[in-house]
C-alpha positions as CSV (number, residue, x, y, z in Angstrom):
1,X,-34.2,85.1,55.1
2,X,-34.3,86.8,58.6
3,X,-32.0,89.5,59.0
4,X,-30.4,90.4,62.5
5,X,-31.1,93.5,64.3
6,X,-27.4,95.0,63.4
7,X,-27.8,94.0,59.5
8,X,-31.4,96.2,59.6
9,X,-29.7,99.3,61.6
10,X,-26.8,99.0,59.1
11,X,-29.0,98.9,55.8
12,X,-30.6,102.0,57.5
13,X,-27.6,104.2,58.2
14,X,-26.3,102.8,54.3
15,X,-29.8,103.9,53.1
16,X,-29.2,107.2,55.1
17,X,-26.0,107.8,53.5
18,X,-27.3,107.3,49.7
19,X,-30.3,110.0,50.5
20,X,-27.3,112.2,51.7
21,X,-25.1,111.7,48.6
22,X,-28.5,112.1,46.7
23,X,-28.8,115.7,48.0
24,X,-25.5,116.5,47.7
25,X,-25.6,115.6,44.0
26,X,-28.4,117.7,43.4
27,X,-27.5,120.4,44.9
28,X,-24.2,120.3,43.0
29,X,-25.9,120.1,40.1
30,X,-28.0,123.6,40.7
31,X,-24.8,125.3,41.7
32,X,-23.6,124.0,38.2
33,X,-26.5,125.2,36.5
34,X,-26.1,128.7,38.4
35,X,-22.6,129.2,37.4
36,X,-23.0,128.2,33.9
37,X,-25.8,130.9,33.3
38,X,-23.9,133.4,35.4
39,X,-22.0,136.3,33.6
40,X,-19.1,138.5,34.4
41,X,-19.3,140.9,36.1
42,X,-21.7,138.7,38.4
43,X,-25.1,141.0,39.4
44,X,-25.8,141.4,42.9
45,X,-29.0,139.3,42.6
46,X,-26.9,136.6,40.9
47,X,-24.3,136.8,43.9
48,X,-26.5,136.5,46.4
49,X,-27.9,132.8,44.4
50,X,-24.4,131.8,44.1
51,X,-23.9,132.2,48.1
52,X,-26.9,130.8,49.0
53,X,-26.4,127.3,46.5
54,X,-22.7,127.2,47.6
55,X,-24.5,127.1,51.6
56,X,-26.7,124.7,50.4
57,X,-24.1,122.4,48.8
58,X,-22.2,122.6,51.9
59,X,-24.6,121.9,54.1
60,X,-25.6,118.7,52.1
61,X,-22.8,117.6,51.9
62,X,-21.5,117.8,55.4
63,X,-24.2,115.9,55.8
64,X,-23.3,112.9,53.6
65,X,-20.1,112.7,55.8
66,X,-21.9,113.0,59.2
67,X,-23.9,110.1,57.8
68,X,-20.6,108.2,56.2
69,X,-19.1,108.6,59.9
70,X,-22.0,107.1,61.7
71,X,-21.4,104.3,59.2
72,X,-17.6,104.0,60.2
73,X,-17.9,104.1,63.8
74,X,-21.3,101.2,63.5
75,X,-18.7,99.1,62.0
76,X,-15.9,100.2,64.4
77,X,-13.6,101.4,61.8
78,X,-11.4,104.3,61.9
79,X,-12.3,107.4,59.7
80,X,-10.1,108.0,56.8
81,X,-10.4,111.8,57.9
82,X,-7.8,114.2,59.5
């Protein structure tokens, strides 16, 4: 089976998005891990792990969107998002 240019770019950008989610997942699961060994009242140390996890969690996953938006404009379908 030969697949078509668009099919390839399209497998790509659906591979993209799956590495994306991929982080995202992992580093949801760290920030997990953080808060469960975190106690009350939270150290300054811990604090500071907690921020920089919860910026790392962002970032990932405004990156699964970026790549779920490139998905929805390849297919010329309009994003679900506000």
């Amino acid at each position: 089976m030969i697949l078509k240019t668009e099919h390839i770019e399209l497998a790509e950008l659906v591979s993209e998005l799956s590495e994306a989610l991929a982080v995202f997942s992992n580093e949801a699961e760290k920030l997990s891990a953080l808060l469960a060994r975190s106690d009350a009242p939270v150290s300054a140390e811990t604090y500071d792990e907690l921020r920089k996890q919860t910026i790392a969690e962002v970032q990932a996953f405004e990156e699964y969107l970026n790549r779920k938006e490139e998905i929805f404009e390849y297919l010329e379908v309009e994003s679900r998002q506000a």
